[in-house]
C-alpha positions as CSV (number, residue, x, y, z in Angstrom):
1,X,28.5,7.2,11.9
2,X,28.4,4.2,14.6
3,X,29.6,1.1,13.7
4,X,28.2,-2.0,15.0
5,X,29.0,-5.7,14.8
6,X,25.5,-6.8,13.9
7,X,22.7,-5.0,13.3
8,X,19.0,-6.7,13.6
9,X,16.1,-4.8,12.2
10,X,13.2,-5.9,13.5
11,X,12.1,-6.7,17.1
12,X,9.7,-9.6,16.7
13,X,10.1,-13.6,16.8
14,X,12.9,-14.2,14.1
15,X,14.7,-11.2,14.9
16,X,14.8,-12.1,18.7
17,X,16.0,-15.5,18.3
18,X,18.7,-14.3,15.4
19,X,19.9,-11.7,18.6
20,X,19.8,-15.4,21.2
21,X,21.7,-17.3,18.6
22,X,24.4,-14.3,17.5
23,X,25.1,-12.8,21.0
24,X,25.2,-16.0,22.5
25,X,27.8,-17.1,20.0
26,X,29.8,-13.9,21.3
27,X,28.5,-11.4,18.7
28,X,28.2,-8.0,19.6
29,X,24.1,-7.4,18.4
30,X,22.0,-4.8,18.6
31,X,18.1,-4.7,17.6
32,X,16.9,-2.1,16.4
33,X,12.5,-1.9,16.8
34,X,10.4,1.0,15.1
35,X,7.7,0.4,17.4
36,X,7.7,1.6,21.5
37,X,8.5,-1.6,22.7
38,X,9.5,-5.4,21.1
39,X,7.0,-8.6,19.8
40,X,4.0,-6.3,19.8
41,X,2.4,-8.8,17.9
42,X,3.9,-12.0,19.3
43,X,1.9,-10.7,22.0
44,X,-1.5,-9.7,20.6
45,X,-1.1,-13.4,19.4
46,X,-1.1,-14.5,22.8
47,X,-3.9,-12.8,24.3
48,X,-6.2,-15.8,23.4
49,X,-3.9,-18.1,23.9
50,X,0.0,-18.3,22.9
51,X,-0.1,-21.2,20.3
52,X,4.1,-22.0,20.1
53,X,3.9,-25.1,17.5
54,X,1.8,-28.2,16.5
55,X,2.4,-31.6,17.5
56,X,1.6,-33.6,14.6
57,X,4.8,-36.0,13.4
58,X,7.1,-33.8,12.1
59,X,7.3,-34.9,8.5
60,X,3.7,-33.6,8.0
61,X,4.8,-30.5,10.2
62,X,7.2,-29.7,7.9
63,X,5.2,-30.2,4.5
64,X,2.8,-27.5,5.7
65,X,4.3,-24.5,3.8
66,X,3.3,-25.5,0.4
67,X,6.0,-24.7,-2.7
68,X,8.4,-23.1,0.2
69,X,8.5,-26.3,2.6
70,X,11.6,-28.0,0.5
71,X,13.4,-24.4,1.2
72,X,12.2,-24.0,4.5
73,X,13.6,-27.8,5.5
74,X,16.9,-27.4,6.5
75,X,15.7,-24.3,9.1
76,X,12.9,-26.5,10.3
77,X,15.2,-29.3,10.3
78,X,17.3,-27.8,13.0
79,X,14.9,-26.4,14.8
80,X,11.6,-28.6,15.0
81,X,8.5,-28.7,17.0
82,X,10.3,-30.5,19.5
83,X,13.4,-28.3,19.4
84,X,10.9,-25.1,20.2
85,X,9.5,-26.8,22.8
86,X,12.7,-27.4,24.3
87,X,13.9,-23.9,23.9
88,X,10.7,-22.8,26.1
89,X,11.4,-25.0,28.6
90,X,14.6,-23.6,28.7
91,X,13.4,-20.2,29.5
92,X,11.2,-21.7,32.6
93,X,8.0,-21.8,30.9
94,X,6.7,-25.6,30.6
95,X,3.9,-26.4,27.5
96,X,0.9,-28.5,26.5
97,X,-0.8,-30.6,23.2
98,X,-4.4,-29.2,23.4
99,X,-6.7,-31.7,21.7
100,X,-6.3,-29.9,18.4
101,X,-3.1,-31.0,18.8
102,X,-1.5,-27.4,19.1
103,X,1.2,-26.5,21.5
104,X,0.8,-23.8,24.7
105,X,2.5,-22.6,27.5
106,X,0.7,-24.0,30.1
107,X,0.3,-20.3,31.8
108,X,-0.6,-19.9,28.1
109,X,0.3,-16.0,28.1
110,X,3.1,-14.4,26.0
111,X,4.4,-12.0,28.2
112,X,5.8,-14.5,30.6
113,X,8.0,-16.4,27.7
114,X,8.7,-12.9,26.5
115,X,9.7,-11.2,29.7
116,X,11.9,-14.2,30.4
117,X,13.5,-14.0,26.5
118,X,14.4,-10.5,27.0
119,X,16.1,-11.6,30.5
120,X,18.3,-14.1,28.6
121,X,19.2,-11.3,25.7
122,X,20.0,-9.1,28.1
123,X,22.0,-11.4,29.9
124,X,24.0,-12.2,26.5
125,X,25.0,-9.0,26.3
126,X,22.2,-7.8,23.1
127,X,20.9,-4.5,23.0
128,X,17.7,-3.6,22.5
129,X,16.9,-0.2,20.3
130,X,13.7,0.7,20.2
131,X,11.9,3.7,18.6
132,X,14.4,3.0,15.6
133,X,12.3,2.8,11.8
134,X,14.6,1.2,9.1
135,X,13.8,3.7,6.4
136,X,16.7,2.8,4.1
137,X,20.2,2.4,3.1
138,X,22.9,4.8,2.7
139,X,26.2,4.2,0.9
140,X,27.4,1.4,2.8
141,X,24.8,2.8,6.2
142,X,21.4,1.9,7.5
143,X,19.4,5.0,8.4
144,X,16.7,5.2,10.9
145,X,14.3,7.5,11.8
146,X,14.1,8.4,15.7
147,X,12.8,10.6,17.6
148,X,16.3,12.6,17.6
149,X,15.9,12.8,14.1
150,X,17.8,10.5,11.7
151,X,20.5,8.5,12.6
152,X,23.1,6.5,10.2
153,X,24.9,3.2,11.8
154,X,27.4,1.1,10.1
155,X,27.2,-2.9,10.8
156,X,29.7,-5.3,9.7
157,X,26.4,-7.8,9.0
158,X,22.6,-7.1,8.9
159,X,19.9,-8.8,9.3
160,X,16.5,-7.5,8.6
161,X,13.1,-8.8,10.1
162,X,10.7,-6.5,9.5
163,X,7.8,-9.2,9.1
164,X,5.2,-8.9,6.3
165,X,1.7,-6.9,5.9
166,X,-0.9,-8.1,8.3
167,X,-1.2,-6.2,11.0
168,X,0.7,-2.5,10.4
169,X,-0.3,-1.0,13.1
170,X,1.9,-3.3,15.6
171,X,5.0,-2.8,12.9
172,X,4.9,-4.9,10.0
173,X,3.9,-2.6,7.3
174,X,6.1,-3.5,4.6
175,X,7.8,-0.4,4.2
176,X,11.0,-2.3,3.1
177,X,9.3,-3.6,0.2
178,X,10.7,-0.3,-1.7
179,X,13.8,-0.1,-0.3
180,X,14.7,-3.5,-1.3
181,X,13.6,-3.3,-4.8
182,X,15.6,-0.8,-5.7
183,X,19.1,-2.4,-4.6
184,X,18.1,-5.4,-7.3
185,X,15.7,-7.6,-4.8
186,X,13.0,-9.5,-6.3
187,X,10.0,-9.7,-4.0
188,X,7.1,-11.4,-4.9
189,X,3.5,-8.9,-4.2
190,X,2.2,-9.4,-0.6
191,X,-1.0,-11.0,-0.1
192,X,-3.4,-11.7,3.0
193,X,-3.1,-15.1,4.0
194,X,-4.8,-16.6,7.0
195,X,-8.0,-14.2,6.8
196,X,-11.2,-14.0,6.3
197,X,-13.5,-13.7,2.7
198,X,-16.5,-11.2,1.8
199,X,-19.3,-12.6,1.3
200,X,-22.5,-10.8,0.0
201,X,-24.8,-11.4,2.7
202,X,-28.5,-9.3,3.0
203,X,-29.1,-6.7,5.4
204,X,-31.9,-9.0,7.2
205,X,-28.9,-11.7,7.4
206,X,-26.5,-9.7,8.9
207,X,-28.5,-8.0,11.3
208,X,-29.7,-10.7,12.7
209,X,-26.4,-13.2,12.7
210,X,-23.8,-11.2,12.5
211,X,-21.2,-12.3,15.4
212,X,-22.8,-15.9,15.4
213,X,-20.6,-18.4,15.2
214,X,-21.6,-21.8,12.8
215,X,-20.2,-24.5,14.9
216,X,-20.3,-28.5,14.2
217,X,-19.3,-28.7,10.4
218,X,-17.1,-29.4,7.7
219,X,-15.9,-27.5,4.7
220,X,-14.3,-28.6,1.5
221,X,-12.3,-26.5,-0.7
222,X,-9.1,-26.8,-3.1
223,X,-7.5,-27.3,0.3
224,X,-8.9,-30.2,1.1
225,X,-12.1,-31.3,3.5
226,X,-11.6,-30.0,7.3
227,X,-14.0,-29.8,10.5
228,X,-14.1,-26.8,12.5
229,X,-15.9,-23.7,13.3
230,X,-16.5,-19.6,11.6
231,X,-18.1,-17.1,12.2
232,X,-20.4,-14.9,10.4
233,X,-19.1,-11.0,10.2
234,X,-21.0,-8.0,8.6
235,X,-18.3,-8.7,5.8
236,X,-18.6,-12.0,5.0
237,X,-16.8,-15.0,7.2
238,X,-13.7,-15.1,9.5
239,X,-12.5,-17.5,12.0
240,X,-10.2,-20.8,11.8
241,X,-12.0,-22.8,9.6
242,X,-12.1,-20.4,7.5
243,X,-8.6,-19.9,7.9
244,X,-7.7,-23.6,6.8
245,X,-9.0,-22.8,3.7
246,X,-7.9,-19.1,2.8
247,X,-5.0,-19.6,0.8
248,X,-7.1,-22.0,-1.9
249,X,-9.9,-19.5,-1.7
250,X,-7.8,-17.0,-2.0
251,X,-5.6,-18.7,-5.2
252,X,-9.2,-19.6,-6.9
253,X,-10.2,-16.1,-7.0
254,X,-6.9,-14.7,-8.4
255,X,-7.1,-17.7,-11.3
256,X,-10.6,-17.5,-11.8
257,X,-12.3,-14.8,-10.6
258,X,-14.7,-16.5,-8.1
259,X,-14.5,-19.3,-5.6
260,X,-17.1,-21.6,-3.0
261,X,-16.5,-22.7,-0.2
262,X,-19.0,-26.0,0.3
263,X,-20.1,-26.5,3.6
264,X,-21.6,-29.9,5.4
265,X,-23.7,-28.7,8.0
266,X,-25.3,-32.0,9.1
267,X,-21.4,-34.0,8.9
268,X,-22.8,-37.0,10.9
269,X,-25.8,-37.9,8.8
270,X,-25.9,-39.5,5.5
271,X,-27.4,-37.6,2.9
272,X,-30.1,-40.8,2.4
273,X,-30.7,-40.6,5.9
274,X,-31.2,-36.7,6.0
275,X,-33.6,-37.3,2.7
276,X,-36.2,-40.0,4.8
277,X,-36.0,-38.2,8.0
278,X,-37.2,-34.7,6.1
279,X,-39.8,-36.8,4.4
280,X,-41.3,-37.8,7.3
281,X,-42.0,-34.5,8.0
282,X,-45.9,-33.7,7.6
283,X,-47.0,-30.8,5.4
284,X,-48.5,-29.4,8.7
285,X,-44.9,-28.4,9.8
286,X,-43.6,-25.1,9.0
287,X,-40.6,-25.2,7.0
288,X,-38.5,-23.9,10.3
289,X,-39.9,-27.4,12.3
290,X,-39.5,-29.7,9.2
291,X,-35.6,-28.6,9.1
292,X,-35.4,-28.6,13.1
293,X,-37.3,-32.3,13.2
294,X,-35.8,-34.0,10.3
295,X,-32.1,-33.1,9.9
296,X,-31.3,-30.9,13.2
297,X,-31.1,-27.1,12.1
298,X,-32.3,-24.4,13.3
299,X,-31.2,-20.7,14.4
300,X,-28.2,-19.6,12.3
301,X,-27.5,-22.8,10.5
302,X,-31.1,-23.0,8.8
303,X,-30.9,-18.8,8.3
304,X,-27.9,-19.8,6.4
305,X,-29.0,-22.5,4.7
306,X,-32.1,-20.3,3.7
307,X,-29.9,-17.3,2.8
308,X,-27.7,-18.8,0.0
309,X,-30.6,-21.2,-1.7
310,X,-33.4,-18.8,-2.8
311,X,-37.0,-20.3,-2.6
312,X,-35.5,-23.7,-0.3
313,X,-38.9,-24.1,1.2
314,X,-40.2,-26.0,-2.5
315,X,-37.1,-28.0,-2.8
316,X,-37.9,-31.6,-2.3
317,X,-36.4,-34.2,0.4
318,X,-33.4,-35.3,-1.1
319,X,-32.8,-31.9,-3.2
320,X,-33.1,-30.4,0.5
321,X,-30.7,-33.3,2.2
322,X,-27.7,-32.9,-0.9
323,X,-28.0,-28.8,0.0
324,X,-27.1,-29.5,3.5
325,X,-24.7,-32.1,2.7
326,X,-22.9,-29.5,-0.1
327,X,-24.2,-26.4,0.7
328,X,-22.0,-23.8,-1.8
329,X,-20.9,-20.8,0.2
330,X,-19.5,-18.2,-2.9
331,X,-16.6,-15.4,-1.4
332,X,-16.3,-12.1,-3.1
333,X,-12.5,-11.5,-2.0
334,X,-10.5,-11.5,0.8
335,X,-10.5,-9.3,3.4
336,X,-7.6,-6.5,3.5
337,X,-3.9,-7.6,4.6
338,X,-4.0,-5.2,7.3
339,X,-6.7,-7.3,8.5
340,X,-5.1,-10.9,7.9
341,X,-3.3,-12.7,10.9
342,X,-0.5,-13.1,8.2
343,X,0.8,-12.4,4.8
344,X,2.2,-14.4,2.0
345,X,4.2,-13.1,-0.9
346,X,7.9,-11.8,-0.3
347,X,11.6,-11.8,-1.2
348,X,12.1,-14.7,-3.8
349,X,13.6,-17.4,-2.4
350,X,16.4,-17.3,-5.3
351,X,17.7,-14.1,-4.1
352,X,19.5,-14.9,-1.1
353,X,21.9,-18.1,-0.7
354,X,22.0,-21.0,1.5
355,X,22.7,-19.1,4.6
356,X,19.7,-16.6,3.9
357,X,22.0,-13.3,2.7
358,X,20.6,-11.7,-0.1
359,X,22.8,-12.2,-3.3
360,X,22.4,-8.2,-4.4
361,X,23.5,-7.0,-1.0
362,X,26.2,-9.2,0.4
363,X,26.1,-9.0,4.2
364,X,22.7,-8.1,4.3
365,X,20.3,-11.3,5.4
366,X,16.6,-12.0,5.6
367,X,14.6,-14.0,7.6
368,X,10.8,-14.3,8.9
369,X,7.6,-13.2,7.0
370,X,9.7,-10.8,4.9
371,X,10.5,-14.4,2.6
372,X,7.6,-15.8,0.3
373,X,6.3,-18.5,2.1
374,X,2.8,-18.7,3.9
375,X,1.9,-21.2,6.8
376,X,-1.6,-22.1,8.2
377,X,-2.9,-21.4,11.6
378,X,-1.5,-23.8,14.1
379,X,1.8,-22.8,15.3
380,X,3.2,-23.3,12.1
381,X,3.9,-19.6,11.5
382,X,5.8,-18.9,14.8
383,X,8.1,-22.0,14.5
384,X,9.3,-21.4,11.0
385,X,9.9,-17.5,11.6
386,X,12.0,-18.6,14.6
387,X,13.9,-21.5,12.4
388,X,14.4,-18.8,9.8
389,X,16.2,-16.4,12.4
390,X,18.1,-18.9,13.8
391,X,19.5,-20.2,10.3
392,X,20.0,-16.6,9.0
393,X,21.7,-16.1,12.0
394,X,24.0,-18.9,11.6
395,X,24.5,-17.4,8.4
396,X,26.0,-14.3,9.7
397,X,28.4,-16.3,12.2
398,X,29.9,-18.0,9.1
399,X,29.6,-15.2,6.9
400,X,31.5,-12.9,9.7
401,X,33.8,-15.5,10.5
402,X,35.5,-16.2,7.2
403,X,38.7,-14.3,6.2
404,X,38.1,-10.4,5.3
405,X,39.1,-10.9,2.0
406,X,36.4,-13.0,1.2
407,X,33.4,-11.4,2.4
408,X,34.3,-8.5,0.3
């Protein structure tokens, strides 16, 4: 059996920067990666643009992690918005505030802040395994399934980051779920967070708007009222306004069995003013004019419009101007969590102590998207898996570096 110092499971964000933090400190680390290669989907985050954090004042940053943001302070604390900024810079690659307020690189890639992380483990002395699948524990041993069949290693501490649901195909398939549970570790069911809803559109519907985006509105749900942008899919709807409100959609669907998201598609007229300028229509006008004239929709916002209110055409003015004002969008259900750009749900927040080990398994630490919490699109995810690998990793250094007899 090989002993190691540390052993990290799980190559992506919060397992890196637990590696940066430990093997800078002196730690021997090794991580070990199921998949081929390391980040896979740090990296599929990047291809349309690496967003690294947000830039609004941190006290709002830091409240954006609903009932897990007072657990998630302290992390966030020490490493901030600013702080992940900093440690970019650090690594040669300089960042921007779009005007959403996110944060980029300003080559605004992933590979190049990746190729240059991996320069700085290696310099630290980390390893890197890759091809290695946690598959479980044995006695006091981690095995892993490799392509040279399976392979038991001993580690004095462990941390596993082994991410949630969303995506399974680039790792995070929560195969450590079961594993887990049966060592006496409550974890709360994985959901898709982040993702888009079904919607029951018409055949006519969605092969004519499928793929079209509905640009220039806002939408109101438990959530809250936001601007932005979606898209219509053959499913249903997808894209980051959607995304803003997918946890409350989500929640309103478990507790109630249905949910509406209520759209503005005119936000910068008045419904009064909508009402007199559709009134002024003439009879004359097809429908399709009267709504292009007199409140400014036409091709996929009026198909909309027309697709969730049957018979709109004999509504009157101001029945017509308090649709587009409040239009009700109902969602079926979410999409599947393979599908989501994240998860929520995970290990319980009362299982593991102040320094993120898990109170069942002493030695063993957590840290990531394996812990319930959920963040919204935004940056938000990225920083607060990174704070959470550097705290658990902080965690190990004390836990390691108190006397033997008690960390037995």
């Amino acid at each position: 059996m090989q002993q190691e110092d540390i052993a990290i499971i799980g190559g992506g964000p919060a397992g890196l920067m637990a590696a940066e933090v430990l093997s800078g400190a002196g730690w021997a680390v090794t991580v070990y990666e199921a998949m081929p290669t390391v980040a896979r989907k740090f990296l599929l985050a990047g291809k349309s643009g690496l967003n690294i954090t947000h830039s609004e004042p941190y006290a709002r940053f830091a409240n954006r992690f609903g009932a897990a943001s007072e657990r998630l302070r302290p992390a966030l604390d020490a490493f901030s918005p600013d702080d992940m900024r900093a440690w970019a810079s650090g690594l040669g690659i300089e960042t921007f505030v779009g005007s959403s307020g996110r944060v980029f690189p300003t080559a605004m890639k992933a590979s190049p802040l990746l190729r240059a992380w991996l320069r700085r483990l290696e310099a630290q002395g980390a390893k890197v395994r890759t091809r290695h699948r946690w598959i479980g524990f044995a006695d006091d041993g981690l095995v892993f399934a490799t392509p040279d069949g399976p392979t038991t290693i001993r580690s004095n501490a462990t941390l596993l980051a082994l991410g949630g649901a969303s995506w399974p195909r680039l790792g995070s398939d929560a195969s450590w779920v079961d594993p887990l549970s049966e060592r006496g570790v409550s974890v709360a069911p994985l959901r898709p967070a982040n993702c888009g809803f079904d919607v029951d559109w018409s055949d006519f519907f969605i092969s004519r708007f499928a793929g079209l985006p509905i640009k220039s509105v806002t939408a109101t749900s438990d959530a809250g009222t936001f601007p932005g942008e979606f898209v219509i899919s053959r499913d249903g709807i997808e894209g980051s306004l959607v995304y803003a409100h997918a946890a409350s959609l989500r929640d309103r669907l478990e507790r109630d069995g249905g949910a509406v998201l209520t759209l503005d598609l005119s936000p910068g007229r008045r419904a009064d003013r909508l009402a007199r300028e559709l009134a002024r229509q003439g009879d004359k006008s097809s429908f399709a004019n009267r709504l292009r004239k007199g409140a400014g929709l036409e091709g996929v916002k009026a198909a909309l419009l027309r697709e969730l209110t049957p018979d709109l055409a004999q509504h009157s003015p101001d029945d017509l101007a308090r649709l587009i004002k409040a239009l009700p969008l109902p969602v079926l259900r979410p999409r599947p969590i393979a599908e989501a750009i994240s998860s929520a749900g995970g290990i319980h927040w009362s299982d593991m102590d102040t320094g993120y080990m898990l109170k069942a398994l002493p030695g063993v630490f957590v840290a990531g998207e394996m812990l319930d919490w959920e963040a919204p699109t935004g940056g938000y995810l990225l920083t607060a898996c990174m704070a959470t690998g550097r705290a658990a990793a902080r965690g190990i250094d004390s836990w390691l570096s108190r006397p033997q007899s008690s960390n037995s």
